[in-house]
N, CA and C atoms as a LAMMPS dump frame, in Angstrom:
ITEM: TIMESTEP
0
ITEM: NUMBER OF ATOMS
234
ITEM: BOX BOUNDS ff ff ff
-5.0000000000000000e+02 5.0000000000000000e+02
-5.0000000000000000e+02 5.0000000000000000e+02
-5.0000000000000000e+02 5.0000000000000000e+02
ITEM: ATOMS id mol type element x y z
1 1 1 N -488.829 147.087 109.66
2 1 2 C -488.591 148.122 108.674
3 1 3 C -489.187 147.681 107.331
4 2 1 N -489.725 148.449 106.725
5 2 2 C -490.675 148.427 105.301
6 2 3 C -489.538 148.836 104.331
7 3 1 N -489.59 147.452 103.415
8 3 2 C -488.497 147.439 102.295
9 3 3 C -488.849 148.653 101.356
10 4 1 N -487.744 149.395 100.842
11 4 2 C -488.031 150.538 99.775
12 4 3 C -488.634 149.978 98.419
13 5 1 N -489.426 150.686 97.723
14 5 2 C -489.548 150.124 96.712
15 5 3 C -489.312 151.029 95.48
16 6 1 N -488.987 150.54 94.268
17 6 2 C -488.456 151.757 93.357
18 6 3 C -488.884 151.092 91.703
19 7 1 N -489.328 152.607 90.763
20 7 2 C -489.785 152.35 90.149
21 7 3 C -488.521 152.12 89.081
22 8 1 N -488.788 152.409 87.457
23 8 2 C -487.589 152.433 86.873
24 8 3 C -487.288 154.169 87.316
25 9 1 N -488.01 154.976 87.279
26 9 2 C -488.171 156.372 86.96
27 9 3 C -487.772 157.134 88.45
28 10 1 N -488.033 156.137 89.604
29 10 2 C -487.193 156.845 90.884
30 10 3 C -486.056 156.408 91.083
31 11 1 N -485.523 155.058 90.125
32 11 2 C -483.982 154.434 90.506
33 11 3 C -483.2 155.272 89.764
34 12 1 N -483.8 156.055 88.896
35 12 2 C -482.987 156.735 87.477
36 12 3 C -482.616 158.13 88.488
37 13 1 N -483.116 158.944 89.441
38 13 2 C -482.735 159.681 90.158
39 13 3 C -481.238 159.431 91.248
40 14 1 N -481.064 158.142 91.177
41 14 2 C -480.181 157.553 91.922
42 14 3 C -479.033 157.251 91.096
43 15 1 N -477.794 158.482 90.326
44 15 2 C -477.179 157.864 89.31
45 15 3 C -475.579 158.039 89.862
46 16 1 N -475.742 158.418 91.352
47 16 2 C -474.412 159.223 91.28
48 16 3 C -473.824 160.254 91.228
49 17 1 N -474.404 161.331 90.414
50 17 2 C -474.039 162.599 89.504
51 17 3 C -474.505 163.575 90.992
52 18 1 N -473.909 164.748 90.99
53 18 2 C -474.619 165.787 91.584
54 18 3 C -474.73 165.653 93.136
55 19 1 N -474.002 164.825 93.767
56 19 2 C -474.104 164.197 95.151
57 19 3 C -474.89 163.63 95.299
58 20 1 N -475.788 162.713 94.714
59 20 2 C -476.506 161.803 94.931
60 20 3 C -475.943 160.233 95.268
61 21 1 N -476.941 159.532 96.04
62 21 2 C -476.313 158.257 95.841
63 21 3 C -476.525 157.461 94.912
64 22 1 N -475.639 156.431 94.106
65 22 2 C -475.487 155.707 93.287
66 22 3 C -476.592 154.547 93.421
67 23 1 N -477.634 154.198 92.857
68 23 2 C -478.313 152.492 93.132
69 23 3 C -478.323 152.146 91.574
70 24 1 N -478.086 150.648 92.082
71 24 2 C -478.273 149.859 90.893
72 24 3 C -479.156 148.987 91.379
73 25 1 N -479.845 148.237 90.099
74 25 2 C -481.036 147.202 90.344
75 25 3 C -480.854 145.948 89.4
76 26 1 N -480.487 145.059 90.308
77 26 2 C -480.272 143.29 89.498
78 26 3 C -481.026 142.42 89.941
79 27 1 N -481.81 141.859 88.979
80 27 2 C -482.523 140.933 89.58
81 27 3 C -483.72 141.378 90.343
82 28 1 N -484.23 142.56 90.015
83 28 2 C -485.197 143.224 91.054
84 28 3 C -485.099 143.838 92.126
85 29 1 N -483.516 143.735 92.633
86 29 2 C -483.162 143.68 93.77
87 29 3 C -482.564 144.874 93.599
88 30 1 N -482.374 145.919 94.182
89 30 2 C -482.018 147.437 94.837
90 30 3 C -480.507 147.507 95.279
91 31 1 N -479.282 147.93 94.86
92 31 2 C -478.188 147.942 95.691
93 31 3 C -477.239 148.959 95.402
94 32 1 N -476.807 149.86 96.854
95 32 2 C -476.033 151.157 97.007
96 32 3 C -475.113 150.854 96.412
97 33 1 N -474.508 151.374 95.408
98 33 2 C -473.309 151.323 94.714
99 33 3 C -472.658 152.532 95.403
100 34 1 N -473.157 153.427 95.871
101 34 2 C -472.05 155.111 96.588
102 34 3 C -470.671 154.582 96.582
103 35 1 N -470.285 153.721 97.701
104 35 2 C -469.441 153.996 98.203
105 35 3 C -468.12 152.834 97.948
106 36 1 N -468.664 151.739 96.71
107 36 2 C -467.64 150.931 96.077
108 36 3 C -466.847 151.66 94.632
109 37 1 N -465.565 151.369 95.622
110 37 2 C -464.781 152.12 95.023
111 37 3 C -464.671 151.506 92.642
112 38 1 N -465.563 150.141 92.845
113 38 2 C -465.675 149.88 91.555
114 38 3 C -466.278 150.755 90.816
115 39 1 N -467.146 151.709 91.222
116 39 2 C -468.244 152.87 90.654
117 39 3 C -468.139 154.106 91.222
118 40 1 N -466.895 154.601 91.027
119 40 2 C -466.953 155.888 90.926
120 40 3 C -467.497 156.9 90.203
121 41 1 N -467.982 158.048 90.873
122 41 2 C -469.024 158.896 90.025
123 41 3 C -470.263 158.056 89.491
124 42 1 N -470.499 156.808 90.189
125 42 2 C -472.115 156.306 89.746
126 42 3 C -471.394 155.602 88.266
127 43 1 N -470.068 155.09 88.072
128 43 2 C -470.327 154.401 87.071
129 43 3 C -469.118 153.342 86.514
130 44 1 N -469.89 152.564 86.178
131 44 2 C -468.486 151.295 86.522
132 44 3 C -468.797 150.762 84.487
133 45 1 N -467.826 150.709 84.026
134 45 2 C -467.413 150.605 82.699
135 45 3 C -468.436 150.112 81.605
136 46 1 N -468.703 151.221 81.51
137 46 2 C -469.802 151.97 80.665
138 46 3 C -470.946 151.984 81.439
139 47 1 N -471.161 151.336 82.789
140 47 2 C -472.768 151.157 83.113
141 47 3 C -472.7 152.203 84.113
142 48 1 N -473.981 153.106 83.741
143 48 2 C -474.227 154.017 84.768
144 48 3 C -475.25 153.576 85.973
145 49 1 N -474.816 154.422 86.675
146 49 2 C -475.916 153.857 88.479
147 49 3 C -477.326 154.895 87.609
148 50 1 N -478.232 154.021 88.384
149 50 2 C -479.555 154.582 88.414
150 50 3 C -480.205 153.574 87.728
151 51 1 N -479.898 152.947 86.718
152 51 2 C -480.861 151.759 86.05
153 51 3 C -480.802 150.278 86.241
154 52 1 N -481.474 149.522 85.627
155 52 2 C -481.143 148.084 86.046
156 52 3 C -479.933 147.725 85.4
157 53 1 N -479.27 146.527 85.828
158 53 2 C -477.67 146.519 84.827
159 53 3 C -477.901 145.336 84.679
160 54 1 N -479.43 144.561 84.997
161 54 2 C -479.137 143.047 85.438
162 54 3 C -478.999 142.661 83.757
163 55 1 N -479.091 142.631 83.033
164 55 2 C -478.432 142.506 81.506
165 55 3 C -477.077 142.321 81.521
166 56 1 N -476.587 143.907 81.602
167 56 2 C -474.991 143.988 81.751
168 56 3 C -474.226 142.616 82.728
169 57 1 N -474.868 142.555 83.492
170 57 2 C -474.213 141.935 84.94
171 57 3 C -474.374 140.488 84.216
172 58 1 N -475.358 139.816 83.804
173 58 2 C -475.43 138.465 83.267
174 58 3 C -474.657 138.124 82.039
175 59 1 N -474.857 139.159 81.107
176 59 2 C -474.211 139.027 79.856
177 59 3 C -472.757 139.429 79.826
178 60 1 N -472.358 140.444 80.628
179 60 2 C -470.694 141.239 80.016
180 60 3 C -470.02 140.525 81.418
181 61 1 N -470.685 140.759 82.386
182 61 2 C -469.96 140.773 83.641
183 61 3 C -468.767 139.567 84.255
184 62 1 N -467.404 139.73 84.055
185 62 2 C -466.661 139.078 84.42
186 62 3 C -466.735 138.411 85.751
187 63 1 N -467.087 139.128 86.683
188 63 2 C -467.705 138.4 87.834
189 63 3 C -468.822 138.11 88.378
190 64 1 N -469.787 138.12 87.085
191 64 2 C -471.125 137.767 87.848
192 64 3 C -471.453 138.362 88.931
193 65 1 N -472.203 137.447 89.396
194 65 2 C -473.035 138.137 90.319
195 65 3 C -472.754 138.243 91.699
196 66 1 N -471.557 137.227 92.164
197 66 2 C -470.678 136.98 93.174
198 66 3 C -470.53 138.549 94.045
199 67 1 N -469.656 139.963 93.053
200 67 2 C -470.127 140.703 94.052
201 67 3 C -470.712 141.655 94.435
202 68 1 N -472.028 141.156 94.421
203 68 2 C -473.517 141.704 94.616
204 68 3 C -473.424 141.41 96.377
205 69 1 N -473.55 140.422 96.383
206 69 2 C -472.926 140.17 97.761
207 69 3 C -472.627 140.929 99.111
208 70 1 N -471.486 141.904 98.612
209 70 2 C -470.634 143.354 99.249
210 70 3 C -471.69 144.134 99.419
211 71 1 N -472.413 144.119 98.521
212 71 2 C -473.145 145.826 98.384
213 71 3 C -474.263 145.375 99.7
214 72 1 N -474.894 147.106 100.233
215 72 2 C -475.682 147.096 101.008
216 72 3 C -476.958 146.765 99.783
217 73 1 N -477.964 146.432 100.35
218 73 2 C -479.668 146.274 99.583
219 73 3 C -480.151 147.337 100.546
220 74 1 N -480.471 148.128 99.564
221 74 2 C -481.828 149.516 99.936
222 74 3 C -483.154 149.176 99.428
223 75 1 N -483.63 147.991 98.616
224 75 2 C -484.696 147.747 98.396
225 75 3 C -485.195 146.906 97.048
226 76 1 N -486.39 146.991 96.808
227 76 2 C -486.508 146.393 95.445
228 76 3 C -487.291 147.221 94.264
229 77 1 N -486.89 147.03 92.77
230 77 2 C -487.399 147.127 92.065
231 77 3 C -488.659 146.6 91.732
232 78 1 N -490.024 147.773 91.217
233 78 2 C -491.241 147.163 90.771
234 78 3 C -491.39 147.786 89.458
């Protein structure tokens, strides 16, 4: 299977809103947020799904990166 690849401008379609699925991108790395119950509606305290959070996630994030882990990977950021 051929890894997805996503730009900033097709991950931004992916926010949650409108029945869409939720992706976030850390580290380059692509991951379904839908269906963790931490991100409801595509959005977990203040950070919305669709963009990279790898900022948020290094700098604010109480748990690091530990659980990145859980989530499925749909692909990578280019």
């Amino acid at each position: 299977m051929t890894e997805k690849t996503f730009t900033l401008a097709q991950l931004a379609q992916y926010d949650g809103q409108n029945g869409q699925p939720a992706y976030v991108a850390v580290d380059g790395v692509v991951y379904d947020v839908t269906n963790s119950p931490a991100w409801p509606n595509g959005r977990h305290h203040g950070n919305q799904a669709g963009q990279d959070v790898t900022k948020a996630l290094h700098e604010d994030s109480p748990h690091g990166a530990k659980k990145l882990a859980l989530l499925p990977v749909v692909g990578k950021l280019v």
